[in-house]
C-alpha atoms as an extended CHARMM CRD file, in Angstrom:
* protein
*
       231  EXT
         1         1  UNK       CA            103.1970000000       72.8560000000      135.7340000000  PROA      1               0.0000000000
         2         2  UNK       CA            105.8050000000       73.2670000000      133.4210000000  PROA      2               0.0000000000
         3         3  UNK       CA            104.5230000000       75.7230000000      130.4160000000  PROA      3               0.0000000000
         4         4  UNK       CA            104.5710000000       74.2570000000      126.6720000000  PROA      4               0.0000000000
         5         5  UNK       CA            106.7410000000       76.2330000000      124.0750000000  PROA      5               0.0000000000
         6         6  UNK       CA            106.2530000000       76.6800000000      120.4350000000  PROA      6               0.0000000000
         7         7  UNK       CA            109.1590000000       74.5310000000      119.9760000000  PROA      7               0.0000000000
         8         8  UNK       CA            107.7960000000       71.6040000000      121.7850000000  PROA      8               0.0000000000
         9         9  UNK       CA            104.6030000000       72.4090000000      119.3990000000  PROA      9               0.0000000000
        10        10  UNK       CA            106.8760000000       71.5570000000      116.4480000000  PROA      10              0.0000000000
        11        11  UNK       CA            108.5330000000       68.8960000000      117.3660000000  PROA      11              0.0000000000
        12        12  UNK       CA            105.0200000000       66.9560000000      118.0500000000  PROA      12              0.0000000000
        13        13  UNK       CA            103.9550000000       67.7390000000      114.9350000000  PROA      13              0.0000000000
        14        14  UNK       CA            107.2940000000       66.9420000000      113.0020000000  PROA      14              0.0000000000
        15        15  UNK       CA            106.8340000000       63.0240000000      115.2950000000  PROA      15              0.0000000000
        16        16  UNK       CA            102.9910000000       62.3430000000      113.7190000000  PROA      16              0.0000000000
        17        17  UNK       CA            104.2100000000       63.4400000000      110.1940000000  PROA      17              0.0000000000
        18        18  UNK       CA            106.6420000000       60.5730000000      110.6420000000  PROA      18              0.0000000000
        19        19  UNK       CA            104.1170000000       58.0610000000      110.7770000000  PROA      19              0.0000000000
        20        20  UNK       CA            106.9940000000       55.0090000000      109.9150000000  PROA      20              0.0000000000
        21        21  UNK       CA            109.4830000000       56.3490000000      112.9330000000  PROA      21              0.0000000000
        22        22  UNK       CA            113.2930000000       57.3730000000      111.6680000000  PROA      22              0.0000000000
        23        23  UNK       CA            113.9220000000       58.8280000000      108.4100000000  PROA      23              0.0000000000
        24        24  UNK       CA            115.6590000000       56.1690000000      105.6470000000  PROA      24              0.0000000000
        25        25  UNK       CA            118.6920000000       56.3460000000      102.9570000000  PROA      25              0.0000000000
        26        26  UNK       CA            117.8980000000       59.0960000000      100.5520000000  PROA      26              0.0000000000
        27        27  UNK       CA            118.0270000000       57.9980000000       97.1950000000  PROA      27              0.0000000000
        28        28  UNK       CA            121.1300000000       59.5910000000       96.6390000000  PROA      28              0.0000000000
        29        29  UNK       CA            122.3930000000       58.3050000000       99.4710000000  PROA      29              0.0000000000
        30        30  UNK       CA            121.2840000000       54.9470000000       98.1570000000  PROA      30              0.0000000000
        31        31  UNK       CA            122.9120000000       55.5620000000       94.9580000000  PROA      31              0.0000000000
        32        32  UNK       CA            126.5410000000       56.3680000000       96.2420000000  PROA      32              0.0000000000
        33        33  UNK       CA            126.5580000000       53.8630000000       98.4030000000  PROA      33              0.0000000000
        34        34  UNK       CA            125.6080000000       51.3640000000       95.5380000000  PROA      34              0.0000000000
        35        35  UNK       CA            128.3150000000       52.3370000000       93.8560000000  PROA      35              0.0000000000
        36        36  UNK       CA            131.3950000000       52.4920000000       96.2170000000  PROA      36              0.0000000000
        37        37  UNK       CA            130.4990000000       49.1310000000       96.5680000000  PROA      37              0.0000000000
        38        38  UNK       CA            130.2420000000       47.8330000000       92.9340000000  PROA      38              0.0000000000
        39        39  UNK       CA            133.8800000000       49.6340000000       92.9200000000  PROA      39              0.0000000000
        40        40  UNK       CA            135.5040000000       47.6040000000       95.6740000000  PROA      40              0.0000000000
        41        41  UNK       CA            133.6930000000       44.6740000000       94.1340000000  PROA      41              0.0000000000
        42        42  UNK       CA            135.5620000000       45.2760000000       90.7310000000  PROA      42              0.0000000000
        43        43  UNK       CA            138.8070000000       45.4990000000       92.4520000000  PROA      43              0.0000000000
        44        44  UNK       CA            138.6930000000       42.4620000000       94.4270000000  PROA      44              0.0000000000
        45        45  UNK       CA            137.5260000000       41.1330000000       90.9210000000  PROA      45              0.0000000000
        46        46  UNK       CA            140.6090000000       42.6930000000       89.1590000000  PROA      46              0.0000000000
        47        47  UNK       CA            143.2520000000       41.3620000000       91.9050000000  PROA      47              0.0000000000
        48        48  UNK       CA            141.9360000000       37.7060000000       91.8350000000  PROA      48              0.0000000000
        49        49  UNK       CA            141.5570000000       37.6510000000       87.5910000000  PROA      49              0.0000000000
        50        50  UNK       CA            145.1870000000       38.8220000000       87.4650000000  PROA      50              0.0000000000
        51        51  UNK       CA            146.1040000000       36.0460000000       90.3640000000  PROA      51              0.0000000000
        52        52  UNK       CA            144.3740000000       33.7900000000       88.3020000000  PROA      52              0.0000000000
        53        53  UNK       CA            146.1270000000       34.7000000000       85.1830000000  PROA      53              0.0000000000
        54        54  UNK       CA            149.5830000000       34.3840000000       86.8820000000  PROA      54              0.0000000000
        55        55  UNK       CA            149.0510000000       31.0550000000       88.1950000000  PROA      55              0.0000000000
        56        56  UNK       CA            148.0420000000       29.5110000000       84.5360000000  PROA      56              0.0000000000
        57        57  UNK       CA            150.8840000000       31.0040000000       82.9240000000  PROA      57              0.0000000000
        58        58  UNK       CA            153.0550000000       29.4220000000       85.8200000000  PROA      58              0.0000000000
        59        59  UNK       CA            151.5300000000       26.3220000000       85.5050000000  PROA      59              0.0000000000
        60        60  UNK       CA            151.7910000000       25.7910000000       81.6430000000  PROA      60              0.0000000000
        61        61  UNK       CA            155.2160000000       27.2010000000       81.7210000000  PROA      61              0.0000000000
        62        62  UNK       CA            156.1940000000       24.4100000000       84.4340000000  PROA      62              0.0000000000
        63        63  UNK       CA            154.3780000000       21.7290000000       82.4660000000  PROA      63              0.0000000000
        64        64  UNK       CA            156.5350000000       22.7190000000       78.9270000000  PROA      64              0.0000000000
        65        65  UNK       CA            159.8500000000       22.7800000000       80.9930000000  PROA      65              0.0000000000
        66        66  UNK       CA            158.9420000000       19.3880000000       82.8940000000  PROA      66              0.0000000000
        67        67  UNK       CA            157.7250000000       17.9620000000       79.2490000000  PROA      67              0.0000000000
        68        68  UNK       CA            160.4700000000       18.7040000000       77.9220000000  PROA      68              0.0000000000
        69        69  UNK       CA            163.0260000000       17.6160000000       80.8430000000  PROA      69              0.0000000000
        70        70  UNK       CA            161.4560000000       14.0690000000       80.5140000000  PROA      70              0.0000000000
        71        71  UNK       CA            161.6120000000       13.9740000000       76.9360000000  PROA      71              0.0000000000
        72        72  UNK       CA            165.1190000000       14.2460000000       77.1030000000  PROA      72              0.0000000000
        73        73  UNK       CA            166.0380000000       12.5420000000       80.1200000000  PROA      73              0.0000000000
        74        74  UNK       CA            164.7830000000        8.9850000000       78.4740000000  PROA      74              0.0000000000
        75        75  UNK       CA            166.5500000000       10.6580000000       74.9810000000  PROA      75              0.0000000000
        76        76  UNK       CA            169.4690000000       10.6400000000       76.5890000000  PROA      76              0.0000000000
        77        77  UNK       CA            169.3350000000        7.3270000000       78.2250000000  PROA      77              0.0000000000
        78        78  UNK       CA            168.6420000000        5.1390000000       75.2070000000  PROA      78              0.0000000000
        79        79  UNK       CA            171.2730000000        7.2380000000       73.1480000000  PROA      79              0.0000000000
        80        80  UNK       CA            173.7980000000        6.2310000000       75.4630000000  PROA      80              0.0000000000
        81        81  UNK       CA            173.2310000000        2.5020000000       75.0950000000  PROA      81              0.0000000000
        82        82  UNK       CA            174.2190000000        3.0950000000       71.1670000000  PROA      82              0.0000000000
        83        83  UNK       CA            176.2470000000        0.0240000000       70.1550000000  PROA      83              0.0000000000
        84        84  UNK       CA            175.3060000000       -2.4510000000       73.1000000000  PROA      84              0.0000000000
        85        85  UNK       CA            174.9010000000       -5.6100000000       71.7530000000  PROA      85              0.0000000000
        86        86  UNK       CA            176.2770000000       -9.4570000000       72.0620000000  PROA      86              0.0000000000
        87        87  UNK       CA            178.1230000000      -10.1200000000       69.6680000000  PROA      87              0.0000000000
        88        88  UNK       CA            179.3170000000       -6.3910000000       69.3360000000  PROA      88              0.0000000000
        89        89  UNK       CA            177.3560000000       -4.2440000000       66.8440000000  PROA      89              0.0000000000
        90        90  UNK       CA            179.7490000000       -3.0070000000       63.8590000000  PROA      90              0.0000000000
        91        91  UNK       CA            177.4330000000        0.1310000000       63.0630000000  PROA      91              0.0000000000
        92        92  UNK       CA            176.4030000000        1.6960000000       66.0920000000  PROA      92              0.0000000000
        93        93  UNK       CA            175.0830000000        5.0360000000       64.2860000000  PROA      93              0.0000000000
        94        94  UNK       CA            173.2180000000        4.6010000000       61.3330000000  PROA      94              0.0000000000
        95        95  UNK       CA            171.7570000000        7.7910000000       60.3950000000  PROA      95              0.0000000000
        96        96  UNK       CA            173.1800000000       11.1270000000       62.2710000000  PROA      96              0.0000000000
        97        97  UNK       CA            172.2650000000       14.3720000000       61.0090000000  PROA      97              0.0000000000
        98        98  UNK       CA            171.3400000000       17.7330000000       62.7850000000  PROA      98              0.0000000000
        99        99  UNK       CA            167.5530000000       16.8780000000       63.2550000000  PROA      99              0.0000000000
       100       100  UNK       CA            167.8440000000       12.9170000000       62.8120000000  PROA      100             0.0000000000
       101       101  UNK       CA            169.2710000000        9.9690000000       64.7190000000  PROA      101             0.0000000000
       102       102  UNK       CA            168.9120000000        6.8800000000       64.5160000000  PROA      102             0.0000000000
       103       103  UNK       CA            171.3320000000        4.1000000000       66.7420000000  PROA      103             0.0000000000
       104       104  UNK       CA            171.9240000000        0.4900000000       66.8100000000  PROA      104             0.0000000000
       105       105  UNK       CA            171.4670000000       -1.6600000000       70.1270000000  PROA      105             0.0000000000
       106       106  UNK       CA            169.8840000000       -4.0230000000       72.6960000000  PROA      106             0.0000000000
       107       107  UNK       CA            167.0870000000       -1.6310000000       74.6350000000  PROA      107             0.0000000000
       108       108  UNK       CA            166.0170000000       -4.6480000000       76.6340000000  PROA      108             0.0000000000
       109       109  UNK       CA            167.8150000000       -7.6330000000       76.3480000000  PROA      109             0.0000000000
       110       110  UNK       CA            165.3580000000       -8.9350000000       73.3120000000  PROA      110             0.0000000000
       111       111  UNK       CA            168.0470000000       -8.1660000000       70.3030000000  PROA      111             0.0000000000
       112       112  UNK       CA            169.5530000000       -5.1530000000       68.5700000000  PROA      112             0.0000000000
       113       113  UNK       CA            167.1670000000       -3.0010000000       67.0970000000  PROA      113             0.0000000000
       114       114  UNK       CA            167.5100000000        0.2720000000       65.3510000000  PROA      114             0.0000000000
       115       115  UNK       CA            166.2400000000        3.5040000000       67.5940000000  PROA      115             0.0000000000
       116       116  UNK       CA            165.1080000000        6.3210000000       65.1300000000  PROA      116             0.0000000000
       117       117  UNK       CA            164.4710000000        9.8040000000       66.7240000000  PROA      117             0.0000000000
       118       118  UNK       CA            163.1340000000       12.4760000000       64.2260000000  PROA      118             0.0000000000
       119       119  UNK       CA            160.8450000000       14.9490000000       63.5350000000  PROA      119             0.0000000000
       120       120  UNK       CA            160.4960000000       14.4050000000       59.9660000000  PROA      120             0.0000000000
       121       121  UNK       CA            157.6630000000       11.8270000000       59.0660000000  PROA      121             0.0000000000
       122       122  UNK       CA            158.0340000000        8.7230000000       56.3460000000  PROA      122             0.0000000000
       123       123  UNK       CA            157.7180000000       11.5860000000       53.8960000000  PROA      123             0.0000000000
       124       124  UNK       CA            160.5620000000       13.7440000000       54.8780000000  PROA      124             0.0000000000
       125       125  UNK       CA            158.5350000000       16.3400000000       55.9880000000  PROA      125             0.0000000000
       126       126  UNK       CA            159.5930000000       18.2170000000       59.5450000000  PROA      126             0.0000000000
       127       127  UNK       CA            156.4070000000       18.5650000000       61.8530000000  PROA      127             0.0000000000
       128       128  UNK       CA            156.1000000000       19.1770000000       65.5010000000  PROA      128             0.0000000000
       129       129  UNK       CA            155.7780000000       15.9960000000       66.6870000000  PROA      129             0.0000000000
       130       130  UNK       CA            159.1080000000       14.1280000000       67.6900000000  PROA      130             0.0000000000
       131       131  UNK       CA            158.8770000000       10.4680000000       66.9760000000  PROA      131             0.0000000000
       132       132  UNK       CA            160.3160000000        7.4790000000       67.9710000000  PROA      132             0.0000000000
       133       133  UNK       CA            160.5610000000        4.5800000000       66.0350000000  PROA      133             0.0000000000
       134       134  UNK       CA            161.9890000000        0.8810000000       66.9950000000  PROA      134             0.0000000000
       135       135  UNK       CA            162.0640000000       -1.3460000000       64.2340000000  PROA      135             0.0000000000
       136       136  UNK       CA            165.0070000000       -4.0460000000       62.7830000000  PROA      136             0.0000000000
       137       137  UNK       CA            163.8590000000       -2.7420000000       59.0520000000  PROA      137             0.0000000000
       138       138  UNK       CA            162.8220000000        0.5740000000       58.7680000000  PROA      138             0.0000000000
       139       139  UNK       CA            163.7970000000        3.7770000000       59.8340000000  PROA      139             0.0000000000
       140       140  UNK       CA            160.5570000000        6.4940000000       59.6790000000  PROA      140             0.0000000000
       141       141  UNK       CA            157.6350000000        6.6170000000       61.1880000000  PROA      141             0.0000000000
       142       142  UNK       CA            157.0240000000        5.1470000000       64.7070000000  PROA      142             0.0000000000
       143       143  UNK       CA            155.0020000000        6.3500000000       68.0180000000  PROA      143             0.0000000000
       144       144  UNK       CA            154.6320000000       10.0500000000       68.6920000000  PROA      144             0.0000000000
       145       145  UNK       CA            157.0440000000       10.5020000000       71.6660000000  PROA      145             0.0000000000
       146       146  UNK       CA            156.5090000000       14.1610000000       72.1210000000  PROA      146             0.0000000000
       147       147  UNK       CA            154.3440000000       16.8480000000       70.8250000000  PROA      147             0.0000000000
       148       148  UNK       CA            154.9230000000       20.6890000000       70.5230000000  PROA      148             0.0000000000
       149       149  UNK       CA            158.1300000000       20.6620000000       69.2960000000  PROA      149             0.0000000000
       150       150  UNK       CA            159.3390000000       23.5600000000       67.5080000000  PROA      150             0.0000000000
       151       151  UNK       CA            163.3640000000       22.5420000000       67.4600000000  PROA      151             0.0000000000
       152       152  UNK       CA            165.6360000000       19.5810000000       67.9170000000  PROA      152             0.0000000000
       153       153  UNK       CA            169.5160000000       20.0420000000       66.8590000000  PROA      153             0.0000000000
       154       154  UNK       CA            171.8750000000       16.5200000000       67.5370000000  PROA      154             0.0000000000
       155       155  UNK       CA            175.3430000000       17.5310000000       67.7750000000  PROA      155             0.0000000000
       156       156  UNK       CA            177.9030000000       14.9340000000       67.1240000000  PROA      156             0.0000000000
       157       157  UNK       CA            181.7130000000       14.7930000000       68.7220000000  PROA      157             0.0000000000
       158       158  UNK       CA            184.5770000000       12.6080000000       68.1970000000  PROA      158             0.0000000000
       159       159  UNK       CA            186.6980000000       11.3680000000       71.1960000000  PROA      159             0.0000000000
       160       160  UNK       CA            188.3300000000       14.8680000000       71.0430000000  PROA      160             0.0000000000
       161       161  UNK       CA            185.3320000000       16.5680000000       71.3000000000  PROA      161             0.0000000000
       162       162  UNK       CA            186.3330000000       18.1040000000       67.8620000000  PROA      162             0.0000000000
       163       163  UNK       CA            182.7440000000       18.3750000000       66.5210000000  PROA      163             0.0000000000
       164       164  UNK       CA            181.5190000000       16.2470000000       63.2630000000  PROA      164             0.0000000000
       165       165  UNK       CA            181.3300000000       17.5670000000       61.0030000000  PROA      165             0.0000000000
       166       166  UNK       CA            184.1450000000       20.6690000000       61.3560000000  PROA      166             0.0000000000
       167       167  UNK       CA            183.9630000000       22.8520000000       60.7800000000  PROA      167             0.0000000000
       168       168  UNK       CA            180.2330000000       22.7710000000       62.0800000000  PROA      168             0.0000000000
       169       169  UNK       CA            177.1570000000       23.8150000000       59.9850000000  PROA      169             0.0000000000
       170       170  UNK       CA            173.4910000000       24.3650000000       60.6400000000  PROA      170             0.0000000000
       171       171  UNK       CA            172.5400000000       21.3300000000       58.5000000000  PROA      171             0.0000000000
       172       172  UNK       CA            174.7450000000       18.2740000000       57.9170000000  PROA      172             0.0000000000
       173       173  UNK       CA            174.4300000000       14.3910000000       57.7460000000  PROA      173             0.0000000000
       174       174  UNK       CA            177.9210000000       12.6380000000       58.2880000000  PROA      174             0.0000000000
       175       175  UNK       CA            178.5550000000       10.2250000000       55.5720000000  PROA      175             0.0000000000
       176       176  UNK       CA            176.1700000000       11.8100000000       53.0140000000  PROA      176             0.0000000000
       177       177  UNK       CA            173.0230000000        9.3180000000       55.0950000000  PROA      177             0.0000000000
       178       178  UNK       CA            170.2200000000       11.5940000000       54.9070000000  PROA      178             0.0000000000
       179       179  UNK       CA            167.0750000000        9.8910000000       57.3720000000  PROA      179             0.0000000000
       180       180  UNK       CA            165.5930000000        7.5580000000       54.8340000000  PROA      180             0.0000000000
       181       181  UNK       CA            161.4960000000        7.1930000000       54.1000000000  PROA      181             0.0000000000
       182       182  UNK       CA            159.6720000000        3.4130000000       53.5550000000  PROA      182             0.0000000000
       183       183  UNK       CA            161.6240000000        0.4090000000       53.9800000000  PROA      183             0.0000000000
       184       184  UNK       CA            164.9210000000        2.1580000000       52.4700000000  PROA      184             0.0000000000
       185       185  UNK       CA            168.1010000000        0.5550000000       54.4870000000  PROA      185             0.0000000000
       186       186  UNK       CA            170.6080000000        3.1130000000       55.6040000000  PROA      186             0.0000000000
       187       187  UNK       CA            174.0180000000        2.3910000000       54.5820000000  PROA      187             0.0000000000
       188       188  UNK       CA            176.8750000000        0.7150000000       56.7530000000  PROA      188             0.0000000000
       189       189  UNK       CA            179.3150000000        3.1660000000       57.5250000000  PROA      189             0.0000000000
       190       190  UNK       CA            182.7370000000        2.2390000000       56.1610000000  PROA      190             0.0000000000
       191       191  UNK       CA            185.6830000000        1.9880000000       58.4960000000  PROA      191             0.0000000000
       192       192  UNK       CA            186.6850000000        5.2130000000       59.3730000000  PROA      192             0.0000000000
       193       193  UNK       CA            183.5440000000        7.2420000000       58.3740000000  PROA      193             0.0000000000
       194       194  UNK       CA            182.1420000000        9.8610000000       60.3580000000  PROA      194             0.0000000000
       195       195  UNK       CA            179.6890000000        7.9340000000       62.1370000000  PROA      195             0.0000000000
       196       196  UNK       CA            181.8540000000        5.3680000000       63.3710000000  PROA      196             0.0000000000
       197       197  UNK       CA            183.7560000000        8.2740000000       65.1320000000  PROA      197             0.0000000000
       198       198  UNK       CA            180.9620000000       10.1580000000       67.2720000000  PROA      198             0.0000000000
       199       199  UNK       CA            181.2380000000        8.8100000000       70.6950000000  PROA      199             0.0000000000
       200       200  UNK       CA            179.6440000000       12.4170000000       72.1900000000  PROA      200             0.0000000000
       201       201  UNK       CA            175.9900000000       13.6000000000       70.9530000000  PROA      201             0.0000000000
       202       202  UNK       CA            174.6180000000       16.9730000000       72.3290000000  PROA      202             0.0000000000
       203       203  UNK       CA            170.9260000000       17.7100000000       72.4520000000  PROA      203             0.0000000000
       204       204  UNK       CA            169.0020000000       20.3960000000       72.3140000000  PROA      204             0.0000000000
       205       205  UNK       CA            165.0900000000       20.0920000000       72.1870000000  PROA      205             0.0000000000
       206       206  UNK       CA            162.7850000000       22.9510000000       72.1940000000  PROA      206             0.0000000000
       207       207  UNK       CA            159.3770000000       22.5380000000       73.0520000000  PROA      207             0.0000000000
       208       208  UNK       CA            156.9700000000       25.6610000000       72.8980000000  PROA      208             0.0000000000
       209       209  UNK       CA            152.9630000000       25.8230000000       74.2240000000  PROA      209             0.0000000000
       210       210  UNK       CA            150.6510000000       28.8160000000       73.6560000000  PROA      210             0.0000000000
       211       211  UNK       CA            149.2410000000       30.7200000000       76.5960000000  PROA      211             0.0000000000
       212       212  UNK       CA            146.3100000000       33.2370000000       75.7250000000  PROA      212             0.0000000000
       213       213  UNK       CA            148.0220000000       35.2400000000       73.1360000000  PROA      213             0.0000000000
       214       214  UNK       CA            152.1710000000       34.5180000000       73.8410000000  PROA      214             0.0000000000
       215       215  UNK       CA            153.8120000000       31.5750000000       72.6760000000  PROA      215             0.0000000000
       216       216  UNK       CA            156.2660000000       30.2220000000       75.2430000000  PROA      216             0.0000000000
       217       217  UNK       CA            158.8930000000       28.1500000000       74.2720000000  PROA      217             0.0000000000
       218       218  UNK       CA            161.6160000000       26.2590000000       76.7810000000  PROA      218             0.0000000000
       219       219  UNK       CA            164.5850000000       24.9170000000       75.6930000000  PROA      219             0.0000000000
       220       220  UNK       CA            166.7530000000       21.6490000000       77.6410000000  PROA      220             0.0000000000
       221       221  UNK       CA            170.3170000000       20.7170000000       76.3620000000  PROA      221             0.0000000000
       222       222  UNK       CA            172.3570000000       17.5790000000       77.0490000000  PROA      222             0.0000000000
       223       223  UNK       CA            175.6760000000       15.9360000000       76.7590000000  PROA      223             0.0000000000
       224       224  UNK       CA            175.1600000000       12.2610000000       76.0460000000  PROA      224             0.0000000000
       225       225  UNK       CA            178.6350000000        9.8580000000       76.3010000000  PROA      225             0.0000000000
       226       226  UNK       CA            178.0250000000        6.8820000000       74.0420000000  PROA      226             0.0000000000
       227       227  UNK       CA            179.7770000000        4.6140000000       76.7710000000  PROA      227             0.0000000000
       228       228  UNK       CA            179.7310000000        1.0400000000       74.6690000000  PROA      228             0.0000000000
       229       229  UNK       CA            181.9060000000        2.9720000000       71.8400000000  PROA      229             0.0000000000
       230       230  UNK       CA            184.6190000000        4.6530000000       74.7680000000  PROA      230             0.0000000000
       231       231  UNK       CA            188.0700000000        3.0280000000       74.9610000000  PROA      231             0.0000000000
């Protein structure tokens, strides 16, 4: 029979002063655990609130450059029609200044109408709103064609491409026709004048959204041939 040591004593005595069986965490245990977790937790919190923040500035960036793409896609489509007409139209550009213009033609087979773009209001003041007005009488106001904008610069070329005026300023309006408020008509030009010469208008529209705290702004440019006044 084998003979009991005072080690196998012990070890029965440390088993029935363990009356739930094996030992749990220790608080502190407990504790660090705990908190290597809530760290990996804040970094996998971190990694998808920067993701997050990339992909909204992305997005809003893409939506001001394809805003602003459309904008002046159909800008530059109606521009071009300037002067179509039957019988031909004898002022094709009414009013053309560096923030305002406003063309003569047949949009849709209906009869000429004047086509105003402009940021300025029937006041004369410049917001950030572009509008577009289509009208046989006036020349201010109209539908809000695009919102946000923070510039808009028409530049006006002869056949030549020498630019109108020239040499070119930041502000001008050819033929002293500033963009009229009310029901004010805009002077024919006379033969010769500076509007009746522009058969090339660049654009440049700048449209800008906030996102969080930075303002982002895109600019688009075009060349627009007026084809109905090209030789």
């Amino acid at each position: 029979m084998p003979r009991r040591t005072d080690r196998d004593s012990d070890s029965n005595r440390e088993r029935e002063r363990r009356p739930g069986g094996p030992a749990g965490f220790s608080l502190l245990e407990a504790l660090v655990t705990t908190a290597i977790f809530l760290i990996v937790l804040y970094g996998v919190y971190l990694v998808y609130d920067v993701g997050q923040a990339n992909y909204t500035s992305s997005s809003r960036k893409w939506d001001v450059q394809s805003q602003a793409r459309v904008a002046l896609e159909r800008l530059g489509r109606e521009i071009r029609t300037a002067g179509y007409a039957n019988p031909k139209l004898s002022d094709p550009v009414v009013i053309a200044t560096n923030d305002t213009l406003s063309f003569h033609a047949d949009l849709d087979g209906s009869g000429a109408t004047y086509v105003t773009y402009s940021r300025r209001d029937c006041t004369g003041t410049i917001g950030t709103t572009l509008y577009r007005h289509v009208s046989t009488t006036t020349f201010c106001g109209g539908e809000p064609f695009v919102e946000g904008v923070s510039a808009l610069t028409f530049t006006y070329y002869e056949l030549n491409n020498v630019p109108l005026p020239y040499p070119l300023t930041s502000t001008y309006t050819l033929d002293s026709q500033a963009p009229v408020t009310g029901t004010a008509t805009p002077t024919t030009p006379a033969a010769g004048g500076q509007r009746n010469r522009v058969r090339q208008v660049k654009i440049a529209l700048t449209i800008q959204q906030q996102i969080g705290t930075t303002i982002v702004p895109f600019t688009a440019t075009t060349d627009v041939a007026l084809r109905n006044l090209l030789p």
